[in-house]
N, C-alpha and C positions, 0 to 999 in steps of 0.2 A: 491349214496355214492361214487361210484370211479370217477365219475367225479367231485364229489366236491374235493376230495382228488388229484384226478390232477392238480384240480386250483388252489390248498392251494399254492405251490411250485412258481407256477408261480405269485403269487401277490406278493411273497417278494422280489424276484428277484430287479424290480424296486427301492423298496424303498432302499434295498444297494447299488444300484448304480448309485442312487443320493448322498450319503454318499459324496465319492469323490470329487463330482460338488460342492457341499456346502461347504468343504473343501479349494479347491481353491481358492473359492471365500475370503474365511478369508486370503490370504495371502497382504502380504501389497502392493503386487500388483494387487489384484484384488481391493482392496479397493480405491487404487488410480484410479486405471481405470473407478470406479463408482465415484468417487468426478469429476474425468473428465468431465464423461456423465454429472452430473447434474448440475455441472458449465453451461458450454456450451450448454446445450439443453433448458435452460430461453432465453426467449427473452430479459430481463432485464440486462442481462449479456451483452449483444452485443448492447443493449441501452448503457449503462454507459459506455463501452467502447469506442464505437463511441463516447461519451460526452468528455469521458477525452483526447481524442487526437486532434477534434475540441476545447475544453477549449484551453488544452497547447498552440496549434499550436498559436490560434487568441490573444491569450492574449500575446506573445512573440515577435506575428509582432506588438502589437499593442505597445508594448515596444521598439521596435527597431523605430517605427515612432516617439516618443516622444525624440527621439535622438537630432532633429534638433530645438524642445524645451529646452531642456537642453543646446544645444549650443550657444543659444544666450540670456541663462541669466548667469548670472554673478558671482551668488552665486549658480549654478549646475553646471558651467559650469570645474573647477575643479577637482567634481565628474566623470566627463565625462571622463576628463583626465585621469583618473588612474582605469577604469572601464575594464573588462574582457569581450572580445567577449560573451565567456561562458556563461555566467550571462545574459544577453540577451537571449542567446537558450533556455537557459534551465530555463527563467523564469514564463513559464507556471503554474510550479512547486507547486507556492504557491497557486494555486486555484484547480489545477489539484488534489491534496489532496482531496480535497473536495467530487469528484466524487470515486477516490482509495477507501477513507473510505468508503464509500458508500456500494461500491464491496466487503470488506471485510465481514461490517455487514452482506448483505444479505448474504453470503455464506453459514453462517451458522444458521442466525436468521432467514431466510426464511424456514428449514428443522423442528424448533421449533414451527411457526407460523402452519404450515400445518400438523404436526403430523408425519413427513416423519421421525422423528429424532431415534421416537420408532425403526423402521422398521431397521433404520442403525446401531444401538449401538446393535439390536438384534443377528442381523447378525454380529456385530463384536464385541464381549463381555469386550474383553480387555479396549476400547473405547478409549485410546490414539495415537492407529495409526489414527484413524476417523481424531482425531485433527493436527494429524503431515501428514499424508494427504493434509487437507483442508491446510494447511499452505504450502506446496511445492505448490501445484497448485496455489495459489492465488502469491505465489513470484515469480511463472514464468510468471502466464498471465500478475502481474504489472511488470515486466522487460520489456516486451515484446512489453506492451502499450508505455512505457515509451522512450525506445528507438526509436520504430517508431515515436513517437510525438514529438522527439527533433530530429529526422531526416527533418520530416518535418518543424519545425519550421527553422531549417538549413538554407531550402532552401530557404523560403519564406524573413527570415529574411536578407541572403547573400547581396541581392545589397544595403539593408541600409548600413549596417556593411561596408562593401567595403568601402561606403564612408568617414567614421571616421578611418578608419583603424584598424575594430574591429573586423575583420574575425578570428575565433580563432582557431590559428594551431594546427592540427593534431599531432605534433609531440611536441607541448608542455605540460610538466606535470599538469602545471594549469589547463589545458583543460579540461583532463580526471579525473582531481582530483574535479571537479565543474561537470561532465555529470556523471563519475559514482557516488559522494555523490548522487544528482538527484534521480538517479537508488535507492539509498541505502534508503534518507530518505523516497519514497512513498512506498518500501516494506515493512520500520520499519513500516510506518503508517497505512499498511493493516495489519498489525502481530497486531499493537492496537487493533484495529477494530474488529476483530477476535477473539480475546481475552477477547475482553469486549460483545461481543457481547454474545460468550459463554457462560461468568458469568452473564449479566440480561437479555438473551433469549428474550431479547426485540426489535424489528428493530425500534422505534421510541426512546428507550429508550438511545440503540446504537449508534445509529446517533446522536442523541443531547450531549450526553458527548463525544464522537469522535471527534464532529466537534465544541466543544465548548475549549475543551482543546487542538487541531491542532491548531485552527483557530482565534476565537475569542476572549480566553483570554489572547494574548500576543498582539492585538489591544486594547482590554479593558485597561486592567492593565498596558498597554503605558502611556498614559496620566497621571499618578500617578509616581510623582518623589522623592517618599520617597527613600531614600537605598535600605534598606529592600524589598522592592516592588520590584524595579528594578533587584535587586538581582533574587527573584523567578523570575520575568518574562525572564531571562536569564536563568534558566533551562527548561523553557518550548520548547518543541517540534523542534517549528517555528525559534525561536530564536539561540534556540541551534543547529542546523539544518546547521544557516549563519555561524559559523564558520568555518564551509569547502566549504559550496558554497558563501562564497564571497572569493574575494582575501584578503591579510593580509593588503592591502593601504586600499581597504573599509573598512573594520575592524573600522580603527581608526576613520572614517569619521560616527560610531554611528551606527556600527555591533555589533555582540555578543563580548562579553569580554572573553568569552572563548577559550580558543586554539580548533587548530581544533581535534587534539587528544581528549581535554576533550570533545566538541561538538560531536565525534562520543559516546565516551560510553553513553552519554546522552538519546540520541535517541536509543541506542541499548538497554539503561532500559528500555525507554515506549513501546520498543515491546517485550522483555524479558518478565515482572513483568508481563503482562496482559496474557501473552501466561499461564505463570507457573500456575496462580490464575486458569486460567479455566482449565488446564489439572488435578490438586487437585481436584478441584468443581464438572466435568464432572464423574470422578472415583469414587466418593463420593456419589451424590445424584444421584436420581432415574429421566428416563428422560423424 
């Protein structure tokens, strides 16, 4: 009996002073620090990454090659004329989305698919830092892709540009007003993503309304030159998007109608409205 009664003392020990470690762990920096690990520790993660800065870089030079096509037609070739370095580097952009969303969905629809999601909302009860979390990491690693991929496309694309005299300077406000929108619309696009992805817990469900409403129905609903139609398809994403990444001379030449003011709150809804829905939805239901 007294040595049982010596070891009573000593088994609790432990379990209070994990108390603490478990503790820690709920602060919104341990949470971050575990969104970190589990970003970065997929292979799939440094896949898509790789994807989206090979996409930008090749699809930019492959824009800057089509330069000297433009210049010797006759009905482009005024486009050319009034055309922004910018717009060039940074035109990866419009496919480089494609891979961004991608990163967003899995971020979280991959934690859904595998059960991991229990384990996390467990540990973190509250369950809106989980979300405001995932959403800092994913707007730094898409800055981060973002800016290296228009670095390199920079380079690659420099001696075409040179030759049109379409190097675009550092010191002009155009510039950085066309490379950070860039920066701005693939993080709105992974805040979608994210968001949607939350609310139907689905990676195939995600990705197809992501990359339908990014992508393909402002190509779709192109072709349709009702008003009306036109109309929506200038709120959508893509379109509202060229208001600050074109200049105001492309603009006229059958860019968005929007100003570039209105084109940013635009995109700042579709990553707003999708973030809100799932932060509601996540609090709500069981996970």
């Amino acid at each position: 009996m007294s040595a049982v009664a010596a070891a009573a003392p000593a088994a609790v020990v432990p379990e209070r002073a994990a108390l603490p470690t478990l503790n820690a762990h709920r602060t919104f920096a341990g949470v971050m620090r575990g969104e970190w690990i589990k970003l970065l520790s997929l292979r799939s993660t440094w896949w898509v990454l790789g994807a989206t800065v090979a996409i930008m870089t090749l699809v930019s030079f492959a824009a800057a090659m089509s330069l000297d096509v433009m210049a010797e037609d006759p009905l482009t070739a005024p486009a050319l004329a009034q055309m922004h370095g910018a717009e060039i580097v940074s035109g990866g952009s419009q496919i480089g989305v494609v891979t961004i969303a991608v990163l967003g969905a899995l971020l979280v629809t991959g934690e859904y698919s595998t059960g991991m999601i229990r384990s996390t909302l467990a540990a973190v009860p509250t369950r809106l830092p989980v979300l405001a979390a995932k959403a800092i990491v994913l707007a730094v690693v898409t800055t981060v892709v973002t800016l290296l991929s228009m670095a390199l496309s920079y380079l690659v694309t420099t001696p075409q540009l040179t030759t049109y005299d379409l190097v675009p300077a550092l010191d002009d406000s155009q510039t950085w007003q066309i490379l950070g929108g860039t920066v701005y619309f693939l993080v709105a696009a992974a805040f979608f993503a994210l968001g949607v992805g939350t609310v139907l817990r689905s990676t195939a469900g995600t990705v197809t309304v992501a990359l339908t409403v990014l992508l393909l129905l402002p190509g779709t609903l192109g072709f349709i030159t009702l008003d009306w139609v036109e109309t929506i398809v200038s709120y959508l994403p893509l379109p509202a998007a060229s208001a600050f990444l074109s200049t105001g001379d492309m603009s006229e030449l059958g860019g968005s109608p929007l100003t570039a003011t209105a084109g940013l709150l635009v995109v700042a809804a579709y990553a707003v409205v999708p973030l809100v829905a799932a932060a509601v939805l996540m609090r709500r239901r069981d996970a």
